[in-house]
C-alpha positions, 0 to 999 in steps of 0.5 A: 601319309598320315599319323597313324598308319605311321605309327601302325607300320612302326608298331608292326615292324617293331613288334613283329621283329621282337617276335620273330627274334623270340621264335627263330635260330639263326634268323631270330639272330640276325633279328636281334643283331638288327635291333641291337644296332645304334640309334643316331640323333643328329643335332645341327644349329642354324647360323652358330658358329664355333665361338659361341660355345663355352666349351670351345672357349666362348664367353658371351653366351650361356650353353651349359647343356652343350657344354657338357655334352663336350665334356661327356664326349669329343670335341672337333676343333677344326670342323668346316661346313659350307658358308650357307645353309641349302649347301651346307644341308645338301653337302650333310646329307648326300655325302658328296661336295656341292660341285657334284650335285648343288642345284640352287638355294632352298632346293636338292635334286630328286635324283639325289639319295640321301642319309634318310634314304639310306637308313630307312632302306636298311631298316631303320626308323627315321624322322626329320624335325626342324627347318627344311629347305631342301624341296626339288623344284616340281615337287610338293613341299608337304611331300618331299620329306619323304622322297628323301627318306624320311617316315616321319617330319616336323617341318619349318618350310618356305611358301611356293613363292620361295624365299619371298615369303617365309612362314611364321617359325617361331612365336605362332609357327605354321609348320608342316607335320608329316604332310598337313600344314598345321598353323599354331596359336596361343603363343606356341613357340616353333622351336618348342613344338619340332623339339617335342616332336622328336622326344616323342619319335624316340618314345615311339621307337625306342625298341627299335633303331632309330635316325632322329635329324634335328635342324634346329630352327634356332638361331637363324634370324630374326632375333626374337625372344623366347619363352624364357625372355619373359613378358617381352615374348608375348609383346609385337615386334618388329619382324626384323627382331633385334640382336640383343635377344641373340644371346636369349636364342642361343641359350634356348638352343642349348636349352632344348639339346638338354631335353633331348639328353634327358629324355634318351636318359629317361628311355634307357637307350642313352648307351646305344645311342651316338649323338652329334651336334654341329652347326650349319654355317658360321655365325649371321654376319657381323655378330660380335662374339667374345672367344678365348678373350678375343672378338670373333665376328660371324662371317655367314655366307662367307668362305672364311672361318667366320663362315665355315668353321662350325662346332662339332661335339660327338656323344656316346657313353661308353664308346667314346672317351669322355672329355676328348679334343680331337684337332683333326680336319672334318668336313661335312661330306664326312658326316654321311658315311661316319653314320653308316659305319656306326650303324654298320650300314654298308653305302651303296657303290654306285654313290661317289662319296667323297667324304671320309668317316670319322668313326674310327677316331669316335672309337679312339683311332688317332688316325687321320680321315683327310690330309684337306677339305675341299669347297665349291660354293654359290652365293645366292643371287642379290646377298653376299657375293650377288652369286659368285662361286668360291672354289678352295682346298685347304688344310689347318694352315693354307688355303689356296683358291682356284684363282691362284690366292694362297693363305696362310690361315693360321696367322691370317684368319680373315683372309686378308694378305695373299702369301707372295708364291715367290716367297714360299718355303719349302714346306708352304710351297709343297703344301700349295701343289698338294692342295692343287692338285685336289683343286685340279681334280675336282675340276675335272669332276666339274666338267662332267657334272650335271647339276643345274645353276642359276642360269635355270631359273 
């Protein structure tokens, strides 16, 4: 699909409802509701973890710009996303826990409806820009954007071969942009050009609703400098990178959600427009950060809170309060069906959601979503945990395994003293049948489903 009969159907459906809105009674109605809807600008970081956001009282990296978002608007203290990026992006979009549909790393089912699909159906424009790593095995990388509901994409993807051989991503990008594959030079730095690519979606369509989708490119290994490392970036470099540029990443992140703020300023649709950030999956392994006067070490690709614990911030001036912490439980299955009720975008039936929106809290609710949050997980084949599945149920405090360990987290953080059932009180023993029970559940929901594991490949 190219360019430009994307940005000629967008300019009729813009142009053609304005329109009609003009010329009709109670249809011209409707079509001004339609086009007074909100836009949703999704923000998602690859591999940061909570600790690194001052905000959430990280001191070792500079995010001002985030900072300030938290301020204007909510921030989640207790968020979980999954350890890894494919089931983290997966469990995002569908709205559902990967025990019903998580296939295998780097891909999703095509059978699966995701939030693009949802939004475009409902007449949204919708756009995806940033790292993609989602194709249905049989189909074309340069296509299944699409597939998934997305009119327009930017993308960093992988080779056919897979995770073997990884296009360049950050200095001299090779990228895919609405089906070409497009390789940069003269020092074009990746995170750069998907960035402008989203600023220029909602230029385009800011007289209509739009779902802007930004995972981020930063920042995922390797750790490389950026523009504003200065002579350094222009220097060749071990394609490992050192970790030292890591604090230089992350502040470059920040960096570019400040644009995105700016430029929805500059539009005049900051006001109806919800913005959330989050990250995909706890810090890369073994990274040091300083939190709280504490030292957090990244845990991605464990199911710990090193690995799944994500920040979360929610922006939308004149909705939600400014400077809120809210302390409830989210998950990621939630992130689906909040976007639809913000958009009054009804979800169809026939999906089995399992998450829980959060939007009535964004609008002052106290009320809680969930009492737990629930995990199904697989390592990849050869990294981590060579493959294993990790099943949980958890709330605040305890977390209890599907092979009967119980911690209690709050004083426990990384998991390393299973609480003696024997010696439970009252209240913990209770706490564990709850969380049992939800285990038991989608036990049986395991049972039933048909999503393919590793034994397809």
């Amino acid at each position: 699909m190219s360019q430009q009969s994307i940005n000629r159907r967008n300019f009729l459906k813009g142009a053609g409802a304005i329109a009609l809105g003009v010329g009709l009674g109670a249809g011209g109605y409707q079509i001004r509701r339609y086009l007074n809807k909100p836009n949703i600008v999704l923000i998602m970081a690859d591999d940061l973890g909570y600790e690194c956001l001052g905000s959430y009282g990280g001191t070792s990296y500079e995010t001002p710009h985030l900072d300030r978002l938290a301020e204007e608007g909510m921030r989640f203290e207790h968020c979980y996303s999954q350890p890894l990026c494919t089931p983290s992006r997966v469990e995002l979009m569908t709205g559902m826990y990967n025990v019903r549909n998580y296939e295998r790393f780097n891909v999703l089912n095509k059978n699966q409806t995701t939030f693009g699909n949802i939004f475009q159906n409902n007449g949204y424009s919708t756009c995806i820009s940033g790292k993609w790593q989602l194709t249905p095995r049989g189909i074309d990388r340069t296509e299944s954007p699409e597939l998934f509901g997305f009119d327009e994409y930017c993308l960093w993807a992988y080779d056919k071969d897979g995770r073997k051989s990884p296009r360049p991503k950050y200095k001299n990008p090779v990228l895919i942009i609405n089906g070409r594959k497009l390789a940069f030079k003269n020092n074009l730095y990746g995170p750069d050009v998907v960035s402008e690519y989203i600023l220029r979606f909602m230029e385009r369509h800011k007289y209509q609703p739009f779902l802007a989708y930004y995972p981020m490119i930063l920042p995922h290994k390797p750790d490389m400098p950026t523009p504003d490392s200065g002579p350094v970036y222009y220097e060749q470099l071990d394609k490992k990178g050192n970790d030292k540029y890591f604090p230089d990443m992350v502040k470059y992140a920040d960096k570019l959600v400040g644009k995105i703020i700016a430029r929805l300023d500059e539009l005049n649709i900051r006001e109806k427009t919800l913005v959330i950030f989050t990250g995909d999956n706890g810090t890369q392994r073994g990274l040091a950060s300083k939190i709280n006067g504490k030292i957090v070490k990244g845990g991605k690709g464990m199911p710990t809170d090193a690995g799944t614990r994500v920040p979360l911030i929610a922006s939308w001036p004149g909705v939600i309060a400014p400077g809120t912490v809210n302390s409830e439980l989210i998950d990621f299955s939630d992130f689906l069906p909040t976007m639809c009720e913000c958009a009054e975008i009804e979800i169809p039936k026939a999906l089995p959601i399992d998450g829980k929106s959060f939007m009535p809290m964004l609008r002052g609710d106290e009320q809680k979503v969930r009492e737990w949050v629930y995990s199904w997980y697989q390592t990849v084949p050869g990294a981590h945990y060579n493959g294993e599945i990790f099943i949980y149920a958890r709330n605040k405090r305890y977390k209890l395994y599907d092979d009967g360990r119980f911690f209690d987290i709050a004083n426990d953080v990384l998991e390393e003293n299973p609480v003696d059932i024997s010696r439970l009180d009252e209240e913990a023993m209770k706490t564990r049948n709850s969380l049992q029970k939800v285990l038991d559940y989608y036990q049986e929901v395991d049972s039933q489903s048909d999503r393919g594991l590793w034994d397809s490949l």
